[in-house]
N, C-alpha and C positions, 0 to 999 in steps of 0.2 A: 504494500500500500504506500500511495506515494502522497507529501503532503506539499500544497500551493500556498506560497503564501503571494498574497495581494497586497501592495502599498496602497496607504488609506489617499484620500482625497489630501493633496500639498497646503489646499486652502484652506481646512477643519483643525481643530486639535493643536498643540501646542506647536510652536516654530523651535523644528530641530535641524542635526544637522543635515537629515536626511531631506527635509523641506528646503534646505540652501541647496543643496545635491541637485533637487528639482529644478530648482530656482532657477540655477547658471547653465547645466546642461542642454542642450539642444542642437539640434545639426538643421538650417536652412531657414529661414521666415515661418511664422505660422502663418495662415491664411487671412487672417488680422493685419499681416506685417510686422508681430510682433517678434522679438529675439528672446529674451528672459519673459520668464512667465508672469505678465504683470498683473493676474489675477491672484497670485502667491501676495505680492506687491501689497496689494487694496488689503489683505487678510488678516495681515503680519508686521507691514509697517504705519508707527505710531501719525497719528495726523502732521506731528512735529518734528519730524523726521531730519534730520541732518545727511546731506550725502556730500561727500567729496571726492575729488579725484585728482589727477595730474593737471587739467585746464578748467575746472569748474567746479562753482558751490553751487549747489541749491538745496532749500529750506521745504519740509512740509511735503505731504505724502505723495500730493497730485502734485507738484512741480518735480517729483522723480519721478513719478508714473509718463508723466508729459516728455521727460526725457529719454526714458526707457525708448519711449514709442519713439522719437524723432530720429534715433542714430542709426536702428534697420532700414531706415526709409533713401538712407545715404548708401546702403550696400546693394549688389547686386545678388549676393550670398552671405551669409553670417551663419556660422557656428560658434559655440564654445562650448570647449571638452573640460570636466572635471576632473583634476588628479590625486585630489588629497581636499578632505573635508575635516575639521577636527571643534571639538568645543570643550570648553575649561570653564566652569562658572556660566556667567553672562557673555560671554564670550564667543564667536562663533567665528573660526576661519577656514577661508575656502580657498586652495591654488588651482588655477585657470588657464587655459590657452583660451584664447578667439584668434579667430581667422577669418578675413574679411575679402572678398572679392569687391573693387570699390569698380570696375570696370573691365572691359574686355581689355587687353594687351597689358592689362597693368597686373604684376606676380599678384598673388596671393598675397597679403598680410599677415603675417602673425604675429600675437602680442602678447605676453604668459605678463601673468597678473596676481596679486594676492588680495582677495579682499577681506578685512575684519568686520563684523556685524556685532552689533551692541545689544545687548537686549535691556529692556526696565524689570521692574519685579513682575510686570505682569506678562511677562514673556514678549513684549511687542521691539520691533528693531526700531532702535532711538538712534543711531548714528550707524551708516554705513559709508566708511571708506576704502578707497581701491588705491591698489600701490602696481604702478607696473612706469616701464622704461618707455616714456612715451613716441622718443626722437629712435632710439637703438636699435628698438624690433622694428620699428618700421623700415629705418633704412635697410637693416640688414634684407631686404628684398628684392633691394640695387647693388649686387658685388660691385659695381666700382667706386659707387655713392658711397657703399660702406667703409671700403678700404679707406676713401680717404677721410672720412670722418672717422674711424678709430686710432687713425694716425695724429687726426688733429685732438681728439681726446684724448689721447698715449700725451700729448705736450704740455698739456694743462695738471698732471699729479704732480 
């Protein structure tokens, strides 16, 4: 006898790490256009939410739902793959590839990323920010772009 087990609905029940798992996972637009599950989004993060990242803040649930939605709209393709989810306390980190096809002739993108999620007492995410190399993974998609921008990086330690 063999036994199934089923993951629950990502947007019910307390935000774990397996609901970040959901969250970032995905390979291609949903039919929405969306990339991260922004129904997870509406369930789990606080009205007051804080996001940050390498070129922008913004404050409050629906100005990151708002931006969730606008960055698939600039891609042709979007995935992101999850590699490592972990949680300590209120704590929640998640390591990431995305990969972006922004155009035909232009390489793939890719850009590996950490992000840390905040929880409050009542499980809701109050602060999420993302850490990744914004200029580094992207050139690296132009070997000659790249060489010479790690050469001119290599001059500046």
């Amino acid at each position: 006898m063999t036994t199934e087990t089923t993951r629950t609905d990502p947007t019910s029940g307390p935000f774990t790490v397996d609901t970040a798992r959901d969250m970032f996972s995905f390979r291609g637009k949903s039919p929405t256009g969306e990339g991260v599950d922004v129904s997870i989004v509406r369930a789990h993060y606080h009205p007051e939410v804080r996001f940050r990242d390498a070129i922008q803040e913004v404050h409050g649930r629906d100005a990151v739902i708002e931006m969730l939605l606008r960055f698939p709209q600039r891609c042709k393709e979007l995935r992101c793959t999850v590699h490592e989810a972990m949680q300590q306390g209120n704590v929640i980190i998640v390591e990431w590839t995305t990969e972006m096809v922004i155009r035909d002739r232009i390489p793939t993108l890719a850009n590996e990323g950490i992000t840390r999620l905040r929880l409050d007492d009542d499980g809701l995410v109050v602060d999420h920010r993302d850490y990744f190399d914004l200029w580094g993974d992207m050139i690296d998609a132009f070997p000659g772009v790249s060489k010479v921008y790690r050469k001119l990086v290599s001059h500046m330690e």
